[in-house]
Structure formats: structure tokens, C-alpha cells
N, C-alpha and C positions, 0 to 999 in steps of 0.2 A: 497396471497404470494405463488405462486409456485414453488420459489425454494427450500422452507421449505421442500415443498413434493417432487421436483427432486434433492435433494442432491446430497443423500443416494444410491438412483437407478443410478442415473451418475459415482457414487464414483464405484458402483459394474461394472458398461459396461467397465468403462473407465478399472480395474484392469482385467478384463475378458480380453479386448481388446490386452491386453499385454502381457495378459499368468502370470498374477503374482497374490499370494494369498496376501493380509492383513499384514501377521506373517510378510510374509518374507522382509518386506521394511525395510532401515535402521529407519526410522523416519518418521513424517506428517509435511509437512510444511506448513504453512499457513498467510496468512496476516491477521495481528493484528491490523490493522487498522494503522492510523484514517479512519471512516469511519460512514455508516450510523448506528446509536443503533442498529434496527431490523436485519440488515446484518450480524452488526460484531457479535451478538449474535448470531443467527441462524449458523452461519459458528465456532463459540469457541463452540456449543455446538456439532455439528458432528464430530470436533475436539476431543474435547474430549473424545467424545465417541468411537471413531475412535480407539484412541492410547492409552486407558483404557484398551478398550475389546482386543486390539492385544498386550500389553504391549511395546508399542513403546513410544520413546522421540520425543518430539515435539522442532519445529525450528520456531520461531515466526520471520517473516519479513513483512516490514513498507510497507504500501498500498504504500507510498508514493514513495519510494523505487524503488514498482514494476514497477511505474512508468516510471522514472527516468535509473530504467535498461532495458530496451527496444532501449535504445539511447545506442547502442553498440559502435556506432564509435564516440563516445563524447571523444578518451581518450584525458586526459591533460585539459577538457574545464567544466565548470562550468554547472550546472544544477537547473533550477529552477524549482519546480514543485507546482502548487497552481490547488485545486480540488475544485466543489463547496460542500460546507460545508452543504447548505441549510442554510435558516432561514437569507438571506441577509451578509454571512460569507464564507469566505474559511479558507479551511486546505492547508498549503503551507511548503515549507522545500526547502533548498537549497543542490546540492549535486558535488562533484564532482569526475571526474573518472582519476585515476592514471594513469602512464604512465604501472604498469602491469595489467592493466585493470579492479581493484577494483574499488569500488562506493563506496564511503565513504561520511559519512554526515559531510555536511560545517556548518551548522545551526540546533540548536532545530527546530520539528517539531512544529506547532501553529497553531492556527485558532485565524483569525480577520477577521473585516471588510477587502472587498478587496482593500481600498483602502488605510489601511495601512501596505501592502506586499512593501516590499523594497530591493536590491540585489544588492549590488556595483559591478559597470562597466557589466550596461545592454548589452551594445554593444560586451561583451567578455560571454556573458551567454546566454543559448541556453534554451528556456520555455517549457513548457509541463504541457497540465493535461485540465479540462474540464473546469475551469474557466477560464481559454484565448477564447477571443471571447462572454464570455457569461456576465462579467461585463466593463461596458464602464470603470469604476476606475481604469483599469488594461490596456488599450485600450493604454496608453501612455507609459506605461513599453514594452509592449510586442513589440511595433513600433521599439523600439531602440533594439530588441533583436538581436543576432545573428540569429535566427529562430525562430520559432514557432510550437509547435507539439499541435494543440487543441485539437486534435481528441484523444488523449492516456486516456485511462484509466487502472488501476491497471490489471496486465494480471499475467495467472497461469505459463505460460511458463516464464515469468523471475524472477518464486520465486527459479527455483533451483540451478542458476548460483546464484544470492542472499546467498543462505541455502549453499552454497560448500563453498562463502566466508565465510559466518558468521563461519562456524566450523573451521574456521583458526583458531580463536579467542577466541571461547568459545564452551562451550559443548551441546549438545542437551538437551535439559530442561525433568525433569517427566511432565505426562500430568498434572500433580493439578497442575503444573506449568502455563497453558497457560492461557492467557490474553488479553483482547481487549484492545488496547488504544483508547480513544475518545477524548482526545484534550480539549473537552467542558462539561463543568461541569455540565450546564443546557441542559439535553440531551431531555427534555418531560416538555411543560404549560400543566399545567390546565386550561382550561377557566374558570375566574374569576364569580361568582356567583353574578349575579346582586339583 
């Protein structure tokens, strides 16, 4: 797992890069998932540590989200975004983007099978995310979509347009505050001991 070991060293070029210390950000924002266990841990524990050691508030936004915010010019039109979940499942959530160009969630996020994702008036919803293309079950939704984006996956560049909305609404969190969501409860089998 190498991101483990290039976090930490990214998080410092990228602040270097910019000419900016740690202290001085308002906040860390980060995606809270849904996502992979080893990921969303790995990334809530730099988190942490991040906005502990600088005393910063953390701004938790939805992997699914980040998705979903990358389709700038969606305003007014509905958003589907289904990710692969692993393990024969996706994480999916419906979103849609306001005429002032907020992203707002239409639907609870969820993992199922993917062939029980479902989105009224395919034909008026634009898809997204890494399960398009990659389960046939879904192969019949995405046909009738207005588009298809397969290629997207969660990006850091549209956590902050995300993180500007969210603080409409609510306050940046302390870091003991921050949280992975995972969707699925059985995150890790055991192999059964014969």
C-alpha cells in the first residue's frame, strides 16, 4: 500500500507548492467515504492527525458527492452516481444540482447489488462513477441515460467547491469529530475454517 507511505510526503509538496503552512488553512477537508475500508482509514487517520497536530476543523464530504461534483454544468438535472463497491456490490446515491449551482443529495447513499440501483426518469438523469460499464446489470439503466460519465472517480479538486457549500449549512466539525462512512457493515470474511 503505497499511499500509506506517500500521504504524508504529498500533503507537505503539495503545501510547499503553495507557499502555505499546516496552521494557517481554515480547515481539512476530506472524503468520508463510502469507500474502500483500507482507503477510508488510511486517509481518517492522516486526517486526523493532520487537524489534531494544527488544531484545525475538519469538513467531511461524500466520496459520492465528489463524484457527482465534477459535472459542473449538470445545473437543474439529476445525477446518478454508482461506484464499484467490490465484493459483487455497488455504492450509489442520487444527486441533484440547483439552478444556484448547489449539489444536493436526492437520495440516501446505499450499496447493493448492482442490479438493484434504480432512478426514476433515466432518460432526464446524467450517470457517473466506475460501475457504469463495469456491471452488465446496470448496462440497461445507463442505455436510457441522458449520458454516461464511467471514467469519474472521486477527485480532490471538487472537495472544495463541496466544503464552501457544506459551510452554508453547518459548521466545520473538531477533528475527534471525523468519520468514514462505509455503507456496508460486513467490511472484512474470515475464511471459514474447514
Amino acid at each position: 500500500m503505497l499511499h500509506a507511505e506517500l500521504l504524508l510526503p504529498w500533503v507537505r509538496e503539495l503545501l510547499e507548492e503553495a507557499g502555505a503552512k499546516l496552521a494557517s488553512l481554515d480547515a481539512v477537508v476530506y472524503g468520508r467515504g463510502p469507500g474502500s475500508f483500507t482507503s477510508l482509514r488510511i486517509g481518517l487517520g492522516a486526517v486526523q492527525g493532520l487537524a489534531w497536530g494544527a488544531e484545525l476543523p475538519v469538513i467531511p464530504i461524500s466520496s459520492l458527492a465528489a463524484v457527482a461534483g465534477q459535472l459542473e454544468s449538470a445545473v437543474g438535472q439529476s445525477i446518478l452516481v454508482a461506484m464499484d463497491a467490490r465484493m459483487g456490490e455497488v455504492f450509489h446515491g442520487q444527486f441533484h444540482r440547483n439552478e444556484a449551482g448547489d449539489l444536493l443529495a436526492k437520495s440516501t447513499e446505499a450499496v447493493s447489488p448492482p442490479g438493484q440501483v434504480e432512478v426514476e426518469n433515466p432518460e432526464q438523469t446524467l450517470m457517473a462513477g466506475t460501475a457504469f460499464g463495469r456491471f452488465p446489470e446496470l448496462e440497461a439503466l445507463s442505455k436510457r441515460a441522458l449520458s454516461v460519465h464511467a471514467g469519474l472517480l472521486p477527485s480532490a479538486t471538487a472537495l472544495l467547491p463541496l466544503a464552501k457549500q457544506w459551510l452554508k449549512n453547518n459548521q466545520a466539525l473538531p477533528a475527534s469529530q471525523a468519520q468514514a462512512v462505509y455503507l456496508r457493515d460486513n467490511v472484512a470474511e474470515k475464511p471459514a475454517v474447514v
